[in-house]
Phi, psi and omega in degrees: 000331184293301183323305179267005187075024178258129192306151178201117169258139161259101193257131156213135174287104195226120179289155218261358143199160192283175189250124179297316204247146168266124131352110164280350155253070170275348165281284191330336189282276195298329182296317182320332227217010177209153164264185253267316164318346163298135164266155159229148152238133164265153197228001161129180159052003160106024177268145202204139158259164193192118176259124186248085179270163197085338137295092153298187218273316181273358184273307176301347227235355159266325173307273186303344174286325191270327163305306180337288188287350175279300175306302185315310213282341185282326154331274191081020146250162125336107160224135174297139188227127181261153176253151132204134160305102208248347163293348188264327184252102206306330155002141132266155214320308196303276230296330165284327171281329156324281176339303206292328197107007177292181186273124180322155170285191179249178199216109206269000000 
């Protein structure tokens, strides 16, 4: 996105304790609800990355308003959603899911 100038928002989704077990249709729940060009990631403890490409901040931010009550009710937890403009912001990738608040990966 930097290289050509194109928007990419990086959103993550952290639930407000963690989730041992996944919903096994927690994809399917959260793919309804994004397009087909959007990434999820899961990143452990029920913590979620969501790649918007093509989306500035405020275009992610009715995406993830409209995901949100779809992850709680299949959940049945509370979760909080973190931003970053990532065409904007020079960081690398580690160093923005910090920021946002995921969780270090883990180390096998």
């Amino acid at each position: 996105s930097r290289r050509y100038h194109r928007a990419l928002t990086l959103a993550v989704l952290r639930p407000d304790r963690e989730l041992d077990v996944m919903p096994p249709n927690m994809a399917e729940v959260m793919r309804k609800r994004v397009r087909h060009p959007d990434s999820i990631a899961h990143l452990g403890l029920g913590v979620f990355a969501v790649v918007l490409p093509e989306c500035n901040a405020d275009a992610a931010r009715t995406v993830i308003n409209r995901l949100m009550p779809d992850v709680e009710q299949v959940t049945s937890i509370e979760y909080r959603a973190a931003m970053a403009d990532v065409s904007q912001d020079s960081d690398p990738v580690e160093k923005l899911l910090e920021k946002l608040g995921a969780p270090p990966p883990e180390v096998h």
